[in-house]
Backbone bond lengths (Angstrom), bond angles and torsions (degrees), N, CA, C in turn:
res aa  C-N    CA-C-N  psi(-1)  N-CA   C-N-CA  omega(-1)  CA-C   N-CA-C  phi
1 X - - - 1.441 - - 1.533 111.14 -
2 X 1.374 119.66 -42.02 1.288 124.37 -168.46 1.550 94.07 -71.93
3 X 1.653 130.93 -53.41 1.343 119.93 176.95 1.666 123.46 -46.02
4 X 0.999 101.95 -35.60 1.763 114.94 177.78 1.300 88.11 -74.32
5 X 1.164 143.69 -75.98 1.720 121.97 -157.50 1.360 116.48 -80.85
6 X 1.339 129.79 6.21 1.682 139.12 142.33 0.938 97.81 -65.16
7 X 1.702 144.74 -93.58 1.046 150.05 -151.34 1.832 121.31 -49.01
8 X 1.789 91.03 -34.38 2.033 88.93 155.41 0.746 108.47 -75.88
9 X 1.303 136.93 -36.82 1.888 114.91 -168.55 1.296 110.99 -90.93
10 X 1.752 124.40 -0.82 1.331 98.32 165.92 1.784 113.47 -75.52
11 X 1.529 88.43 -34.43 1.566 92.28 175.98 1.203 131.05 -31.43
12 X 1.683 94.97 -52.73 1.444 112.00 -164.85 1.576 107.77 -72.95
13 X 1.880 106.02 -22.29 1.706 82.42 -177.89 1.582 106.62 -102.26
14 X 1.144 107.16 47.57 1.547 119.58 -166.84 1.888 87.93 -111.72
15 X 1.016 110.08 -72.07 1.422 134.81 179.02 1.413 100.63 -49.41
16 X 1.157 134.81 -29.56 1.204 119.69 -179.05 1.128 118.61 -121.10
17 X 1.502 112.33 20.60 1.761 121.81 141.80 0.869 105.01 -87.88
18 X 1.072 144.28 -15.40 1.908 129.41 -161.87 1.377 96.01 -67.19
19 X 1.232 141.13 -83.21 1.511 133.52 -172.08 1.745 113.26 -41.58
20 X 1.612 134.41 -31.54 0.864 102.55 156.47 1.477 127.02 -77.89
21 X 1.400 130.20 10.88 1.569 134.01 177.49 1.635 104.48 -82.53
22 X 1.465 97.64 -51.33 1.727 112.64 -179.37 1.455 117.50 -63.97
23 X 1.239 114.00 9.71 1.400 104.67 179.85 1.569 95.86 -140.40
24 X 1.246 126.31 15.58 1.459 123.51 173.28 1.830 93.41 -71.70
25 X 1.328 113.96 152.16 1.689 104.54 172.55 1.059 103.73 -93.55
26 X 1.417 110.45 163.73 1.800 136.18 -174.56 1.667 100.85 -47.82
27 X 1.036 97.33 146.27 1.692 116.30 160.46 1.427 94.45 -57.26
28 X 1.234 127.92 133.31 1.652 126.77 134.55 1.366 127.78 -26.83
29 X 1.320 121.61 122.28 1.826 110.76 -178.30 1.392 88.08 -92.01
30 X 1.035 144.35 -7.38 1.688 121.68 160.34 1.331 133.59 -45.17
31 X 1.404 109.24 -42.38 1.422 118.80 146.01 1.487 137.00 -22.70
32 X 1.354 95.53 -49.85 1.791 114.09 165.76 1.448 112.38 -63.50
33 X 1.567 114.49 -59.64 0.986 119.37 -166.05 1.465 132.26 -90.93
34 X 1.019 124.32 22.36 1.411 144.20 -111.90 1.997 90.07 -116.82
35 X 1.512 135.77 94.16 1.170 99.95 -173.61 1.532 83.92 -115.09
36 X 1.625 116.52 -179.81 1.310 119.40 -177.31 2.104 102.76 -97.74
37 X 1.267 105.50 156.32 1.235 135.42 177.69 1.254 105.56 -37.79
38 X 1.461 115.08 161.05 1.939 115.46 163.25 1.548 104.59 -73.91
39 X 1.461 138.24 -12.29 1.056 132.98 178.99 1.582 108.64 -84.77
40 X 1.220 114.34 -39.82 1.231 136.11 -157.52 2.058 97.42 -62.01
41 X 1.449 85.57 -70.08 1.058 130.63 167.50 1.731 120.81 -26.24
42 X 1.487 109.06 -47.50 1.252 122.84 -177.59 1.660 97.79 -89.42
43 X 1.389 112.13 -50.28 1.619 126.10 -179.18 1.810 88.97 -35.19
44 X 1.238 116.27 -78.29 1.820 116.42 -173.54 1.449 108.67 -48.55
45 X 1.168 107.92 -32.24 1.668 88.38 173.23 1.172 117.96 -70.87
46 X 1.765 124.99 -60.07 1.041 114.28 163.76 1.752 132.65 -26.35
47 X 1.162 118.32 -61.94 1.169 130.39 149.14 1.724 125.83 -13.10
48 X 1.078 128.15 -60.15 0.976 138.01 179.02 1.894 113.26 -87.21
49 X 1.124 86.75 -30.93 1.988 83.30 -175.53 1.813 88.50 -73.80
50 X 1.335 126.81 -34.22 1.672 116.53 -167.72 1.547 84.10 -65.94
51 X 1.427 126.08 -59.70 1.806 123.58 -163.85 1.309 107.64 -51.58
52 X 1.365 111.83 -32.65 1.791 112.61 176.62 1.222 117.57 -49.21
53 X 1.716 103.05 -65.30 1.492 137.23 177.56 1.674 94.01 -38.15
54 X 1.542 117.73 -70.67 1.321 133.73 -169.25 1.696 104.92 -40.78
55 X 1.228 105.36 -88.56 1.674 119.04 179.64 1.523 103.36 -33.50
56 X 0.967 132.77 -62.94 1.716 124.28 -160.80 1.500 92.48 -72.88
57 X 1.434 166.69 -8.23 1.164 147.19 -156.65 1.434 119.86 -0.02
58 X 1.390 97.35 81.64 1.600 122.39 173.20 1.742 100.98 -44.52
59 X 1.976 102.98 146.43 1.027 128.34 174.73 1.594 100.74 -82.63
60 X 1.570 117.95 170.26 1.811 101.22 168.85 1.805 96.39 -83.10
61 X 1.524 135.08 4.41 1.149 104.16 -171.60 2.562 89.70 -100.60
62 X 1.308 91.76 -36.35 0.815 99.25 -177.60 2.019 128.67 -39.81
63 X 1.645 80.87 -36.63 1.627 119.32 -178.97 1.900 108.73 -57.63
64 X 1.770 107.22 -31.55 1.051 96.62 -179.44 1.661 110.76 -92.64
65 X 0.916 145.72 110.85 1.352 137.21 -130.23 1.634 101.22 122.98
66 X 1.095 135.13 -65.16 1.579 114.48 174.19 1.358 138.70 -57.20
67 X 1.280 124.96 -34.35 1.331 126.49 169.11 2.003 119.13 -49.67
68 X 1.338 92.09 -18.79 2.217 108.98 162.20 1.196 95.90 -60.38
69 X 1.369 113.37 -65.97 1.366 116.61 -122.56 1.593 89.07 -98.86
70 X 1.622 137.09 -24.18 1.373 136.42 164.70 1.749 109.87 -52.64
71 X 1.550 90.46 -46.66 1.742 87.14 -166.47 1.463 116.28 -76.48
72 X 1.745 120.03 -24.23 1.337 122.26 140.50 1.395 128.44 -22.58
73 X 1.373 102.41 -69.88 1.186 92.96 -167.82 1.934 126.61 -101.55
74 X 1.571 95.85 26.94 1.056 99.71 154.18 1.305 128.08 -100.92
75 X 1.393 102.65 -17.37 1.753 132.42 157.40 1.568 106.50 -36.79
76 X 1.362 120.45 -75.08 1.018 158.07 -173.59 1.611 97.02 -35.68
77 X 1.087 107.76 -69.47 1.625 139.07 -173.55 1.387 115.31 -50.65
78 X 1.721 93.20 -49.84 1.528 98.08 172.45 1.637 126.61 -75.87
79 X 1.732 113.84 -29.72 0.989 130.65 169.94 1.481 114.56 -68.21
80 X 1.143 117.20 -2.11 1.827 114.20 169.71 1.139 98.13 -121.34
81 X 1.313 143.24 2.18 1.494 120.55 164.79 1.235 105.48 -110.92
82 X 1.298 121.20 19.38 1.490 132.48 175.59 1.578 108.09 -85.33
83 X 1.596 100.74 -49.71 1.478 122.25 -159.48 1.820 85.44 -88.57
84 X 0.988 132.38 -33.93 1.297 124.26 -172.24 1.691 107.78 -84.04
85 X 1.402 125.16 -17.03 1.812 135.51 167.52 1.223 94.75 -67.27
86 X 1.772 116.03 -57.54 1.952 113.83 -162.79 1.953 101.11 -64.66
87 X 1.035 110.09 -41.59 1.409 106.27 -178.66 1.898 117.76 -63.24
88 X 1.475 104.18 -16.77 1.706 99.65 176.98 1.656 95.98 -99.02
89 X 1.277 121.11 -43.58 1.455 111.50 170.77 1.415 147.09 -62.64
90 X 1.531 96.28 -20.72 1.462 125.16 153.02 1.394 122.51 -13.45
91 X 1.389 157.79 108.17 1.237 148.98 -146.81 2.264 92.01 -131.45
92 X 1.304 81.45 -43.24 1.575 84.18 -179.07 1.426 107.37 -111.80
93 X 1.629 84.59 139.94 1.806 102.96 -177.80 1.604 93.23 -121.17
94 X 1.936 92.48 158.00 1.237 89.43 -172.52 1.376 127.83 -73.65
95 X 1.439 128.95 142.84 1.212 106.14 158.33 1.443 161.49 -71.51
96 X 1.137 117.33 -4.88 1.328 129.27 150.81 1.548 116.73 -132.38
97 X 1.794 100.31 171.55 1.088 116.67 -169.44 1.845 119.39 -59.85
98 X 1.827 101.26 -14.21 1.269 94.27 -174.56 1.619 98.98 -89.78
99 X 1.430 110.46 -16.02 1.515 109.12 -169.85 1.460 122.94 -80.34
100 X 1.678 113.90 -21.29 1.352 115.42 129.50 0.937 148.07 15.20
101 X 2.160 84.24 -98.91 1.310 110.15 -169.36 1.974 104.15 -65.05
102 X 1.339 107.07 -29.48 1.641 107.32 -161.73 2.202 98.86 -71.95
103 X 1.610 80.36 -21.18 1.842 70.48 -176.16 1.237 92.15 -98.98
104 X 1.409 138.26 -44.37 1.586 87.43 179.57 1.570 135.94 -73.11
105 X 1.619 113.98 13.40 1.522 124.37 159.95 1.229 114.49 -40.80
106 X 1.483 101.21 -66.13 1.565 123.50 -144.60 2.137 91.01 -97.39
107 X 1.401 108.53 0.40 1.678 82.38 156.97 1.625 92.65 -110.63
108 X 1.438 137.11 -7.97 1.800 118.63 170.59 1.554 96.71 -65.87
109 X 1.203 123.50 -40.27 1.360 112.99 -177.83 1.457 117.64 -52.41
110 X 1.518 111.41 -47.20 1.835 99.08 -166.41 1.694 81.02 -70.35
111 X 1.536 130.24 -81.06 1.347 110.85 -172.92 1.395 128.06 -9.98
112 X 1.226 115.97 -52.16 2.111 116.06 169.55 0.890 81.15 -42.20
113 X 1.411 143.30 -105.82 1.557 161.83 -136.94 1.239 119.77 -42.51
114 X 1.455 118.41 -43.20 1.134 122.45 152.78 1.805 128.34 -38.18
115 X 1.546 76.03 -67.15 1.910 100.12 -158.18 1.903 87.84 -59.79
116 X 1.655 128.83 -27.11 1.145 112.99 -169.88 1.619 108.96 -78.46
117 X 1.601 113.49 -30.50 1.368 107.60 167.34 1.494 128.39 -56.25
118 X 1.210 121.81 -2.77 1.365 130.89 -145.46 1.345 105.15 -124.50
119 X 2.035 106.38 -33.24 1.560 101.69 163.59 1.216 121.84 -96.39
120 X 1.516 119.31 -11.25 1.436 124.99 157.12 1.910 122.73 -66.45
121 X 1.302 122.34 -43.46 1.446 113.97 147.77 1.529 130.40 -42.23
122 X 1.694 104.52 -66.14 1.488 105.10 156.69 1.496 144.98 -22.79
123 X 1.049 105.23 -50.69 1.431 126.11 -167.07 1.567 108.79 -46.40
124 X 1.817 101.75 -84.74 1.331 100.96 -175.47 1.417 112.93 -51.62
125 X 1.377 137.46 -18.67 1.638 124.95 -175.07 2.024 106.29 -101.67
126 X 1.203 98.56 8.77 2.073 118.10 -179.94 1.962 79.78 -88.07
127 X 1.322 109.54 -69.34 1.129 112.13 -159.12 1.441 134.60 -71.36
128 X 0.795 91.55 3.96 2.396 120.61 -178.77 1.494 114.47 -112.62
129 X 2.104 104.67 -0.37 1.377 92.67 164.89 1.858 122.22 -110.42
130 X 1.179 93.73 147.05 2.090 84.99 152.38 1.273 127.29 -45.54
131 X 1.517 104.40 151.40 1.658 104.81 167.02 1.046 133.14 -33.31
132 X 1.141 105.65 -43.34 1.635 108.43 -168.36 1.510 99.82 -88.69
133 X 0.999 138.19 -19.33 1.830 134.73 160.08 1.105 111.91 -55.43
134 X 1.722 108.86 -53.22 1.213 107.85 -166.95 1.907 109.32 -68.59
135 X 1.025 118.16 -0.85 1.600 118.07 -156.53 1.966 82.25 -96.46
136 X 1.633 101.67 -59.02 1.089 81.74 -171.65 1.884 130.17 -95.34
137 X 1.048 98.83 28.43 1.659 130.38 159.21 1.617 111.38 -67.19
138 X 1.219 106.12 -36.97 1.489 120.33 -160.80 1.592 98.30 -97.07
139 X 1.426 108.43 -42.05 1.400 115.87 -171.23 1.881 95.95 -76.93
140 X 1.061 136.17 -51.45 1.408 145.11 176.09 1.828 98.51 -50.59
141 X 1.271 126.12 -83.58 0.979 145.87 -158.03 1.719 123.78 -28.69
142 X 1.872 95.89 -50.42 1.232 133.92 -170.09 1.580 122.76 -29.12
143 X 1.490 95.00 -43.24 1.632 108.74 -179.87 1.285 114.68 -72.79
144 X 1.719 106.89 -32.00 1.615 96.55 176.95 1.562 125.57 -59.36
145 X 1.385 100.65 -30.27 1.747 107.45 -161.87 1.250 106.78 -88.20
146 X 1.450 122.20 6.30 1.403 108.84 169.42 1.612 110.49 -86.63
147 X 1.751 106.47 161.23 1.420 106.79 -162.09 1.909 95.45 -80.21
């Protein structure tokens, strides 16, 4: 008996939150959409190429080899917050499904192009470190190479 008259009154105070749940207002979709500034934007890069610089404690031979791989990946940096400005300023979307598919070709393409400048800078200063650079090279690095 006692389980049956717990089990209504949890009900019941279940049921009689719902209208105060249904009338809480929406989350903001800004939240979702929310990207940071070209200042903002450059600030984290900067940011992260000094932590790069920092964490690996470059050799002086090792050292020559970064000035590639800095200007990469500010390259890099700039070329995705480029493509991420044209996509909010964008006025025309495509009209069909094949027209899409042809634009999002031709932005995986500059991305290839990118990401190949980025492992060709890389390389010779990937390959002049220790293990443990290289581990956390990989662990640092990671965010850049996504498209």
């Amino acid at each position: 008996m006692r389980k049956a008259i717990f089990a209504g009154l949890s009900a019941l105070a279940l049921i009689a939150a719902l209208p105060a749940y249904a009338q809480q207002p929406a989350a903001s979709s800004d939240a979702h959409t929310w990207h940071p500034t070209a200042a903002q934007s450059a600030a984290l890069t900067e940011a992260n190429i000094a932590a790069l610089k920092t964490a690996l404690n470059l050799t002086p031979d090792q050292a020559k080899n970064w000035p590639a791989l800095e200007g990469a990946i500010r390259d890099l940096a700039k070329k995705r917050a480029d493509r991420l400005s044209a996509i909010q300023q964008s006025e025309r979307k495509p009209e069909t499904h094949f027209d899409r598919v042809r634009q999002r070709g031709a932005t995986l393409t500059k991305i290839a192009a990118g990401l190949n400048e980025y492992a060709d800078a890389a390389t010779p200063l990937f390959q002049s470190l220790d293990a443990s650079q290289k581990q956390l090279f990989i662990l640092l690095t990671t965010k850049w190479v996504r498209p």
